[in-house]
N, C-alpha and C positions, 0 to 999 in steps of 0.2 A: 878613500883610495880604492880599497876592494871594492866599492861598489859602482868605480868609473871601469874597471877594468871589465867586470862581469857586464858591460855596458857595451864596452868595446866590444869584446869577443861577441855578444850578441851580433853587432853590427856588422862585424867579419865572417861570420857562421851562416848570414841569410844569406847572401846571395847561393855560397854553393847549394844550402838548401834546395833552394829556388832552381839549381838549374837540372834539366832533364835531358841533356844531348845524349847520355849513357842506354836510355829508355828505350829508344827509339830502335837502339841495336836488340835489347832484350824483347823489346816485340816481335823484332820481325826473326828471331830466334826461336822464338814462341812458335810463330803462325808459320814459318816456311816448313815444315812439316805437316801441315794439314793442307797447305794451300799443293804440297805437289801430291799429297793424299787424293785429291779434289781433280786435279791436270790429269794427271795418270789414270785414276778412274772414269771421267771423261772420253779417252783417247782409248784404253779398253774397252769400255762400252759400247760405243759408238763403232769400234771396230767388232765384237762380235756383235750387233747387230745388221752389220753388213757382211759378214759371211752368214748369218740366217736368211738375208736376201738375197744371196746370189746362190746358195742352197734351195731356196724355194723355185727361183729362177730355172735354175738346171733339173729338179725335178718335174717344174711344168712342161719346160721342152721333153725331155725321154717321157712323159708321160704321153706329149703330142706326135711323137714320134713312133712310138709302138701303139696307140691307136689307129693311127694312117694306115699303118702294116694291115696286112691280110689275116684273118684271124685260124682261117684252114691249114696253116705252114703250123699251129698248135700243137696237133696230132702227129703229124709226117712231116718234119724239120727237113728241107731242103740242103741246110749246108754240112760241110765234114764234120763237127764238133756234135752235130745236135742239139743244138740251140737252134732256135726256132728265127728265123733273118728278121722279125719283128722285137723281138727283143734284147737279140742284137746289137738294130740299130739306136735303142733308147738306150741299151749299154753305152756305148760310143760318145753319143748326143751328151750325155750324163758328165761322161770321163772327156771330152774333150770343151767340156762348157766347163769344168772346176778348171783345166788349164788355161784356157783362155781368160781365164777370170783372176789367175795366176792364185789359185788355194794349190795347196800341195794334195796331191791325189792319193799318195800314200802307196802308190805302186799299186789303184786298182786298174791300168788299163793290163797288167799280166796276172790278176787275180781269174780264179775258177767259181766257177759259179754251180751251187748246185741247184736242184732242181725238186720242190714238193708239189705235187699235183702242175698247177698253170702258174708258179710263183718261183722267181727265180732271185737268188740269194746272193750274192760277192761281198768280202771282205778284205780287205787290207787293210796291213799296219805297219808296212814298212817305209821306206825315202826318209827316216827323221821323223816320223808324225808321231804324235802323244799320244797317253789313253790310247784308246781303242782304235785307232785311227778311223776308217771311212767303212760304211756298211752302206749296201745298195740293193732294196728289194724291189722285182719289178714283176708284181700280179698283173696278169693277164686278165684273169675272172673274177674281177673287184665288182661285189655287186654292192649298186646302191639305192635307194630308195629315192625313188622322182614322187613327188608326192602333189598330186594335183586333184580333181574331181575324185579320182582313185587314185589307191597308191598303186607306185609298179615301181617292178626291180630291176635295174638296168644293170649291164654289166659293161664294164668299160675296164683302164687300165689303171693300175694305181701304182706312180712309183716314189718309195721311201727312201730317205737319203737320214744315215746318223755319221756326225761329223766330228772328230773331240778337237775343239778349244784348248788353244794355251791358255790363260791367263798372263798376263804382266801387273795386273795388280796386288797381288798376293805380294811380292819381293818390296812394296811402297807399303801399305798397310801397315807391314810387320813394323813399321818407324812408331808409329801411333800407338798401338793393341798389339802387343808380342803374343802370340799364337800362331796355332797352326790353321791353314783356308786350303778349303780346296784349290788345287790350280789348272785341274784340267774340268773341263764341263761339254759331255755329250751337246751340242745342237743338233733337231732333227726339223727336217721340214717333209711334208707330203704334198701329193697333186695327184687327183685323178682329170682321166679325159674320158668321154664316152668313144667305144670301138666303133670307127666307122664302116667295118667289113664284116 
């Protein structure tokens, strides 16, 4: 008799055994924390990767921009401020291509700009922007090597653009590896043009 019962129960034990509908939840418990690890870093990346494009973008226009320029207004600035109308205009170009592009400018169309030798400096960090916000250098006298039969030193204009990044993937991460990430990160892009005047 004990040994039909332990027979029985065997034969009422297998099935739940057997069954796995429970699993299916503990997997996807498992994995939806790595799979929105994955989403979110995705959609981060892929977006600063397109504000380093449109950072490069807007440093080749003001680079195209204050090359065009006359390069004699250098010396003897034509307008009230003393800035030179060529660099200027690659200011402008610069700060009105980050808004068209809709990047937050960080308040550099009212930043000051100073001035070392032929290289002209603006910073902002304010409107909400992170980090460091927006730094814009625009060399006049960027000399650079054309390198052909001889070398020769060319001088043209070179404009620097540093940008800080938010992150959003730091606030996803932390689900997975509890630590501390950087969440803001400098982008910088360059572009020289040779001066045509």
């Amino acid at each position: 008799m004990t040994m039909r019962l332990r027979s029985w129960g065997k034969l009422l034990a297998a099935p739940l055994l057997r069954d796995d509908a429970a699993s299916q939840i503990v997997e996807f418990a498992v994995a939806l924390p790595l799979l929105a690890v994955f989403v979110v870093g995705i959609f981060d990346f892929s977006g600063a990767f397109t504000v380093k494009q449109k950072l490069t973008n807007a440093a080749r226009e003001g680079a195209r921009a204050a090359a065009a320029g006359p390069a004699n207004d250098l010396t003897n600035p034509t307008t009230s401020t003393g800035i030179p109308a060529s660099v200027t205009d690659a200011f402008w170009v610069v700060d009105n291509y980050l808004y068209s592009e809709q990047l937050n400018d960080c308040g550099l169309s009212t930043a000051v700009g100073t001035v070392s030798r032929l290289t002209w400096t603006y910073s902002a960090t304010g409107n909400g922007c992170p980090g460091n916000g927006v730094k814009l250098i625009i060399d006049r006298g960027c000399v650079t090597q054309s390198v052909g039969v001889t070398t020769v030193n060319v001088v043209g204009t070179c404009v620097n653009i540093k940008y800080s990044y938010q992150w959003r993937f730091q606030s996803v991460i932390t689900l997975l590896v509890p630590a501390t990430y950087q969440g803001i990160t400098d982008l910088s892009a360059s572009a020289a043009a040779l001066n045509e005047n």
